[in-house]
C-alpha positions as CSV (number, residue, x, y, z in Angstrom):
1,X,-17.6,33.9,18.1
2,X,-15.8,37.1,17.4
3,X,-17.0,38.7,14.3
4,X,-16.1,41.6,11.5
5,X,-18.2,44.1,13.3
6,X,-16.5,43.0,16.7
7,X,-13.1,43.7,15.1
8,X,-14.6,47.0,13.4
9,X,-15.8,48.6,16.7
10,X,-12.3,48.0,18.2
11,X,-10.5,49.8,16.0
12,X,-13.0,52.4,15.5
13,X,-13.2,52.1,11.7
14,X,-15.9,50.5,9.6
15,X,-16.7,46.7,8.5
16,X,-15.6,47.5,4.8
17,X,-12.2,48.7,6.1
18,X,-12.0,45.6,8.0
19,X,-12.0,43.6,5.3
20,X,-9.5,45.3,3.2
21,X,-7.3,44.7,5.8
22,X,-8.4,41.2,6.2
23,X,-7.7,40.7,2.2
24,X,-4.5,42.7,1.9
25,X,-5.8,44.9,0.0
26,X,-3.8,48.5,-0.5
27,X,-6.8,51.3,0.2
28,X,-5.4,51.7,3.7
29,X,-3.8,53.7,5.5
30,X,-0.3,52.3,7.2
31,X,-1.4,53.6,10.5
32,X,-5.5,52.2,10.1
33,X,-4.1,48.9,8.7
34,X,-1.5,48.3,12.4
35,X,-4.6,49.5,14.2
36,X,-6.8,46.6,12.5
37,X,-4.5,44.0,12.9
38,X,-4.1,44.7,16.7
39,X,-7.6,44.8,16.9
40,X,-7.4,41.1,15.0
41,X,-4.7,39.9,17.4
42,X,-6.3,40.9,20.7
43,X,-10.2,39.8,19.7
44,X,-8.4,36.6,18.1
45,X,-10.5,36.9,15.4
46,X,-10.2,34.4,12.9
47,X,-11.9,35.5,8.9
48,X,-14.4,33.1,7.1
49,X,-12.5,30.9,5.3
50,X,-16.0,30.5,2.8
51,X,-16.3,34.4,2.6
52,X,-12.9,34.9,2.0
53,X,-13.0,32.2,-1.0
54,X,-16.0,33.2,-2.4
55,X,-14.1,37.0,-2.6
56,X,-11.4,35.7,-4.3
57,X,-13.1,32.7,-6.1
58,X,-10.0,30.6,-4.6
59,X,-10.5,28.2,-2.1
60,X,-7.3,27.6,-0.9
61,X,-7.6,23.9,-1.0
62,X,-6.0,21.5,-3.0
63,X,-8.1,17.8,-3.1
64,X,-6.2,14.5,-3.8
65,X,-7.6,11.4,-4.6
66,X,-6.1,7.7,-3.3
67,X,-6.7,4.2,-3.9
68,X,-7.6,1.6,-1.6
69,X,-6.8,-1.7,-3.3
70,X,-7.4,-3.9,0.1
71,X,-8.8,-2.5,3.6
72,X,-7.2,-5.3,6.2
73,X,-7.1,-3.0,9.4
74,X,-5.3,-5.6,11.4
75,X,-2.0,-4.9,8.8
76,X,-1.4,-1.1,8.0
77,X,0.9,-2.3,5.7
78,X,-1.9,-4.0,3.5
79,X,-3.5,-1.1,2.7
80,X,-0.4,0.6,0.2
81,X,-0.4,3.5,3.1
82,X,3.4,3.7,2.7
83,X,3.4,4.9,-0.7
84,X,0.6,7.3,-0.2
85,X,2.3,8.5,3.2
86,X,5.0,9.5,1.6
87,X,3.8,11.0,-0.9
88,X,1.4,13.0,0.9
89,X,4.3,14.5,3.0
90,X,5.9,16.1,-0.5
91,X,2.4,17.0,-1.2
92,X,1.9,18.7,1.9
93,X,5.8,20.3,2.4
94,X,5.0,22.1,-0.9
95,X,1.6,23.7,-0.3
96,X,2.8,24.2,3.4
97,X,4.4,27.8,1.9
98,X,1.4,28.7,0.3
99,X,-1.0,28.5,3.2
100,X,-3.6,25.7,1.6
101,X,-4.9,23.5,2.9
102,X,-5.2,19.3,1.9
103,X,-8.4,17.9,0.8
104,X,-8.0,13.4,0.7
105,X,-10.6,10.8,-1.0
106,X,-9.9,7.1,-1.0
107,X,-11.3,5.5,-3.7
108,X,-12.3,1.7,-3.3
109,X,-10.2,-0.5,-6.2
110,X,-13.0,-1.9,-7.0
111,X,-14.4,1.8,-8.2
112,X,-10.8,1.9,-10.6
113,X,-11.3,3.0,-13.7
114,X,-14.4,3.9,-13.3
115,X,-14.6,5.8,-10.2
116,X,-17.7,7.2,-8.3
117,X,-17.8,10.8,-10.5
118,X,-20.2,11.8,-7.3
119,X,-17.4,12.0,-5.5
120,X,-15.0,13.6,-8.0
121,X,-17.8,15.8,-8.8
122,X,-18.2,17.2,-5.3
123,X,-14.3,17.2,-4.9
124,X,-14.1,19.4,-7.8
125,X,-16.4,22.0,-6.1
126,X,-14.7,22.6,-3.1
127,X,-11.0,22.5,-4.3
128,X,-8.6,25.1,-6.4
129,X,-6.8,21.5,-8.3
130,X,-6.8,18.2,-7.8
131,X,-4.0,15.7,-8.1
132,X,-4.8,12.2,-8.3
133,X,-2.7,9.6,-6.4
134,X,-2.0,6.5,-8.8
135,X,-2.9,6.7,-12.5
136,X,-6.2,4.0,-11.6
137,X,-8.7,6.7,-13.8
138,X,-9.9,6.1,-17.4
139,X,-8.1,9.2,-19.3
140,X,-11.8,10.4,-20.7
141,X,-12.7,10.8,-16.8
142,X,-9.7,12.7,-16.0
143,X,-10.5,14.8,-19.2
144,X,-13.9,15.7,-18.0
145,X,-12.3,16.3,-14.4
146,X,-9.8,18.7,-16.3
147,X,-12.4,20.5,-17.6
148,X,-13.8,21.5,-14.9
149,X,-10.2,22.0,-12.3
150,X,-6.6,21.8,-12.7
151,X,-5.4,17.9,-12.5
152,X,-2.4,16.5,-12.4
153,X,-1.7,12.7,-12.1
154,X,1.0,10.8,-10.0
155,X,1.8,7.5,-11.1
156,X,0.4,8.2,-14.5
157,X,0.4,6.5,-17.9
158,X,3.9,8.5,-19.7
159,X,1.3,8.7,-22.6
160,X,-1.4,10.6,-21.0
161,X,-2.5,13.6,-23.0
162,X,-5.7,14.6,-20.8
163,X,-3.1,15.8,-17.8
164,X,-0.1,16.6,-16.6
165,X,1.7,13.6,-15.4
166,X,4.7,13.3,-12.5
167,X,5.9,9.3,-12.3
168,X,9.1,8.1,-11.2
169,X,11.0,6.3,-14.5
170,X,9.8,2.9,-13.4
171,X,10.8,1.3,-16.7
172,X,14.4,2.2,-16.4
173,X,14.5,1.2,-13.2
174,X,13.2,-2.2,-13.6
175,X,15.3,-3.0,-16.2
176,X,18.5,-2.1,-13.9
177,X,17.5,-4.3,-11.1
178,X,16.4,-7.3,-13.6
179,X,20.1,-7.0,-15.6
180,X,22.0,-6.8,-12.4
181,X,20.1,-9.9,-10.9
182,X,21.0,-11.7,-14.3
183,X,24.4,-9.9,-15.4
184,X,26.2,-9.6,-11.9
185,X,24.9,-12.9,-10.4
186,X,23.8,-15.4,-13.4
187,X,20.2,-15.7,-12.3
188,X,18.7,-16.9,-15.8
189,X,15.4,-18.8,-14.4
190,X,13.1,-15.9,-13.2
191,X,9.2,-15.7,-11.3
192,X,7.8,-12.4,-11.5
193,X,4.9,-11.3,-8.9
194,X,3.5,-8.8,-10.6
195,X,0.9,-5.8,-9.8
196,X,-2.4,-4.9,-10.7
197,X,-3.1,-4.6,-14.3
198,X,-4.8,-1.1,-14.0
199,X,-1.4,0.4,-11.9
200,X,0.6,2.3,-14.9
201,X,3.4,1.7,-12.7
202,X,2.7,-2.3,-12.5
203,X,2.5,-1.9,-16.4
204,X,6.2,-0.4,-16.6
205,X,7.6,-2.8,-14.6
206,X,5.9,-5.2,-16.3
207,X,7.2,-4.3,-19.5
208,X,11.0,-3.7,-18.6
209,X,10.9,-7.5,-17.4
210,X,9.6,-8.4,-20.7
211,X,12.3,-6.3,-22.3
212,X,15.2,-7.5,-20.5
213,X,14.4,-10.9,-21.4
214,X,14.1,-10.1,-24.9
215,X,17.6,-9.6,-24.7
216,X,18.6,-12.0,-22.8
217,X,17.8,-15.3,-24.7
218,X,19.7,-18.1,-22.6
219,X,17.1,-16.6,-19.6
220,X,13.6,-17.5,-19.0
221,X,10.3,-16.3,-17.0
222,X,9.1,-20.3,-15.3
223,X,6.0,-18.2,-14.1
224,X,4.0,-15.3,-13.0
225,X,1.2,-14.2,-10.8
226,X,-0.7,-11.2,-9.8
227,X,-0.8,-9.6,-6.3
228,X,-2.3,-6.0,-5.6
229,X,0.9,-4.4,-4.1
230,X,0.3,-5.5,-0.5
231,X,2.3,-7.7,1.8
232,X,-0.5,-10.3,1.7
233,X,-0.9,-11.1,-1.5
234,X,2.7,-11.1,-2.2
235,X,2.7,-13.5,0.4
236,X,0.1,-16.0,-1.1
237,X,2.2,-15.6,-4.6
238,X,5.2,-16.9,-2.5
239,X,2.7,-19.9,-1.1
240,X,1.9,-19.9,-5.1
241,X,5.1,-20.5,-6.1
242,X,6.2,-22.9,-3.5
243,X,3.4,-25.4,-4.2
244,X,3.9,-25.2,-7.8
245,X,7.7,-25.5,-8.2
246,X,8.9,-26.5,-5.2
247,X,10.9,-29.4,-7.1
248,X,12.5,-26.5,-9.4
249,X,12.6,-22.9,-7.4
250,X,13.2,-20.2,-9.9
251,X,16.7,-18.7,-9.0
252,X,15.0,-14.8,-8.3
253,X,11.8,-13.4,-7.9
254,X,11.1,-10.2,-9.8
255,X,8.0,-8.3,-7.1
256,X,6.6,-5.5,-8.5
257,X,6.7,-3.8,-5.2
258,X,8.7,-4.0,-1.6
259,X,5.4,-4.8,0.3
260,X,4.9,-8.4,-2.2
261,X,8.7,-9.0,-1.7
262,X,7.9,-8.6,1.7
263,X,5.5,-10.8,1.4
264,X,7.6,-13.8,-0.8
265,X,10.2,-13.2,2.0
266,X,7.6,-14.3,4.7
267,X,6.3,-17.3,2.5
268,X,9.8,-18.7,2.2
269,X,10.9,-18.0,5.3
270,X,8.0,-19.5,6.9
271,X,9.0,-23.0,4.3
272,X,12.4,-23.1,4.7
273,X,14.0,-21.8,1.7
274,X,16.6,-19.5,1.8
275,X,17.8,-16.2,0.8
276,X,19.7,-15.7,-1.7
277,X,21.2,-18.8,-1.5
278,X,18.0,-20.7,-2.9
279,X,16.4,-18.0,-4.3
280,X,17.1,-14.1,-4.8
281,X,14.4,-11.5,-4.1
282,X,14.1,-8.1,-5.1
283,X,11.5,-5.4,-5.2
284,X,10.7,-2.1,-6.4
285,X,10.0,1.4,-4.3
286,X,12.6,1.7,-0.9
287,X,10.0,2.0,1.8
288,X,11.6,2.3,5.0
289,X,10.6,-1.5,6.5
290,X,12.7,-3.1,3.4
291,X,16.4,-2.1,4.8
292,X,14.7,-4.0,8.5
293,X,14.0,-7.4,7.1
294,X,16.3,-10.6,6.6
295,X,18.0,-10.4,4.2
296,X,17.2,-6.8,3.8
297,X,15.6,-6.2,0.4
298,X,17.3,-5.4,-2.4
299,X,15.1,-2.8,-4.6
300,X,14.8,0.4,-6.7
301,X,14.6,3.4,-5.0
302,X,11.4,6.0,-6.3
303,X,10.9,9.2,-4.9
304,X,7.6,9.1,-3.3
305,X,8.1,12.4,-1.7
306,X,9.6,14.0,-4.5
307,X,7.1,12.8,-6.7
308,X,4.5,14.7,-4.1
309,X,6.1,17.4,-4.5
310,X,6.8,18.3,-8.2
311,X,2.9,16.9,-8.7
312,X,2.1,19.6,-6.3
313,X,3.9,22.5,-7.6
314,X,2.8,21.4,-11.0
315,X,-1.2,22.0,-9.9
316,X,-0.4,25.0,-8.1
317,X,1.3,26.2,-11.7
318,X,-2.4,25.3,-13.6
319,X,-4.2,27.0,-11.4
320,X,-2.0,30.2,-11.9
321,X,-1.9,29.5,-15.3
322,X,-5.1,27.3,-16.8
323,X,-3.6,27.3,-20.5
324,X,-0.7,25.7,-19.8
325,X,-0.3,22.9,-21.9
326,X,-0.1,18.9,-20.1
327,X,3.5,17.5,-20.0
328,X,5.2,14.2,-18.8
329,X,7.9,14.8,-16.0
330,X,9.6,11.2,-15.2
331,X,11.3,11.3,-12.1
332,X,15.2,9.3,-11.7
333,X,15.4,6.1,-9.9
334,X,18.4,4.9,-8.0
335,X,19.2,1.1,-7.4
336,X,19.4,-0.2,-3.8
337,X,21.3,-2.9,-3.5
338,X,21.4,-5.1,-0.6
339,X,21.8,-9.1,0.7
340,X,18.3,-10.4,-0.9
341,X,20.0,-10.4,-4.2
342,X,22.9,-12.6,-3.6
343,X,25.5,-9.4,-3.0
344,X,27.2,-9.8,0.7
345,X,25.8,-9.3,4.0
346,X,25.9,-5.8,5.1
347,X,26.0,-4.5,1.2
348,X,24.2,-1.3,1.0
349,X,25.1,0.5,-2.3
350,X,23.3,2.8,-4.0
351,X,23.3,3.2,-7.8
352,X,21.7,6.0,-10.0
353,X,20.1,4.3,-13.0
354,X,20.2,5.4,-16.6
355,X,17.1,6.3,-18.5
356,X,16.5,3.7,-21.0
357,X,13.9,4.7,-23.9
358,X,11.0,2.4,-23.1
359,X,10.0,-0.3,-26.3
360,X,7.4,0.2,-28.6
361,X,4.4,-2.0,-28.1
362,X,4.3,-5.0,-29.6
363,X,1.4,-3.8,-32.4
364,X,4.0,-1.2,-33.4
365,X,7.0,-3.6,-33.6
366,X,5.1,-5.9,-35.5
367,X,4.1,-3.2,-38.0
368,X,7.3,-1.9,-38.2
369,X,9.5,-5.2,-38.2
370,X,12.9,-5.7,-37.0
371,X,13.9,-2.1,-38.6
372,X,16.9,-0.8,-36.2
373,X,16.5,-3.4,-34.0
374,X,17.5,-7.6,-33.5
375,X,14.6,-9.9,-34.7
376,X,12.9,-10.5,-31.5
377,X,12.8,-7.5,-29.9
378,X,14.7,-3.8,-29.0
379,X,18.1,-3.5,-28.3
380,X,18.9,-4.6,-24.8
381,X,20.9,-1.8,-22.2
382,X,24.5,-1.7,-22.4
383,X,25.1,-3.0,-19.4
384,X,22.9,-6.3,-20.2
385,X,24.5,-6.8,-24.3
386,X,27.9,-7.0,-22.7
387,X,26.8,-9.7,-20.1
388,X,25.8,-11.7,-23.0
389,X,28.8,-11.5,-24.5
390,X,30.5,-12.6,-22.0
């Protein structure tokens, strides 16, 4: 292994000059500093990454933290990698120019909420900032993780005020999707397939369902079930829905995710019913396999790498600046529309969708009353009021 001294000797200068060089630091002379670095280049040397940090009490490494809801080697797809691949390319583009490097955890679900802090704890030891995949931790753990590291959230609850938060504008989104299924092709009986409770982006979705509804009286929900955003266990909620209502098929299912509509797409196909003529399907993210199916998918489009990316340059922000105060940064959706829907073979259109303020909960309405709003609920999207009308 080729060392300082080895490096020192070849340039005929001393160890401490070496490192100056090494750091970039300015207390050397143009012509010592070229000598050094030739010295460098021809030995190879490579500096201590540990010495180096411990100098400049950086480490140059930023950690993230993943959930694993469901480990099923035989089916990549089961494990929610395509979310997390995607987002770890934005992640790694952006710290790509600043020469760091990526430190990744998976957490097993059934650690959410309250994760192995062992872990966390060690994580937070050998890393500059940590962002956190999914928003799957209690907010008091990511407060005592803050204290300690800069962390930033992906996926996040938009009320988080332990963190900064980057999430695409999943409420706005599902709402668009749920009006044009309704409004453009007169679905009114709807089965949502929803995700799990403790994904903040299961609970938006979730919510803009609710919320369309709300203002869409002459429509109903027949049922619901829960899956845990992989193909499988949307596919069981299709097997679900089959054996229960198989005499009345809802007219669309509402997935909270592409790999459960996926899934539902399987089930039916596998019994017979068909798409959208029987029954629409749509889903929620754009992953790459939802444009292959038949019908292909009809979805809302979230930047997974984008969100990556802004989570990313956010941390790197903290750690320059520690004081900074948290903030919410929701990231546009854009609807994908395609056959699953009922819109013609061979449709591909592409839609930005407005943001949409999302309700209050239902403890606030109720303390508040119908103030500003119909009895019943908020205000319904444009869009979705005029489709009443008519």
């Amino acid at each position: 292994m080729v060392t300082l001294f080895d490096v020192a000797r070849l340039a005929g200068v001393s160890t401490a000059t070496v490192s100056r060089v090494v750091h970039g630091q300015d207390r050397v002379r143009e012509a010592t500093r070229i000598r050094v670095q030739q010295a460098i280049e021809e030995l190879g040397y490579v500096p201590d990454g540990a010495a180096q940090s411990l100098s400049r009490r950086r480490k140059d490494v930023i950690g993230m933290v993943c959930v694993e809801r469901e480990v099923q080697p035989r089916d990549i797809e089961n494990v929610g990698l395509l979310y997390y691949d995607e987002v770890l390319r934005g992640v790694e583009a952006r710290i790509r120019d600043h020469n760091l490097l990526l430190l990744i955890t998976f957490i097993q679900a059934e650690g959410v909420g309250t994760p192995d802090f062992r872990r966390l704890d060690s994580m937070s030891g050998k890393v500059d900032g940590i962002l956190i995949g999914e928003g799957f931790v209690a907010s008091h753990y990511i407060e005592r993780l803050a204290a300690r590291v800069p962390v930033v959230v992906i996926a996040g609850t938009p009320g988080e005020r332990a963190a900064d938060v980057v999430a695409a504008d999943n409420f706005s989104g599902s709402a668009a999707i749920i009006t044009h299924l309704i409004a453009d092709h007169g679905r009114r009986r709807l089965f949502h397939v929803d995700g799990p409770p403790d994904s903040p982006d299961a609970v938006q979705r979730r919510l803009a369902l609710e919320y369309v509804l709300r203002g869409h009286p002459h429509c109903e929900l027949i049922g619901s079930t829960q899956g845990i955003f992989s193909v499988r266990s949307g596919e069981q909620a299709g097997e679900e829905l089959l054996a229960k209502h198989r005499g009345a098929l809802p007219e669309a299912v509402v997935c909270a995710n592409d790999q459960m509509a996926i899934g539902v797409l399987r089930a039916f196909a596998a019994a017979g019913v068909r798409v959208p003529e029987e029954v629409a399907v749509v889903g929620f993210d754009d992953i790459y396999p939802s444009s292959l199916f038949d019908p292909p998918l009809s979805t809302v489009h979230q930047p997974m790498r984008m969100l990556g990316e802004q989570a990313c340059a956010r941390v790197l922000e903290r750690i320059a600046d520690p004081d900074l105060s948290p903030t919410i940064e929701l990231l546009p959706t854009e609807l994908v529309l395609r056959s699953s829907c009922g819109c013609p073979p061979g449709t591909v259109t592409r839609r930005p969708v407005e943001t949409l303020k999302p309700p209050r909960t239902r403890s606030a309405a109720a303390r508040t009353g119908s103030r500003g709003t119909r009895q019943g609920g908020p205000k319904a999207p444009r869009s979705a009021r005029q489709a009443a009308k008519a």
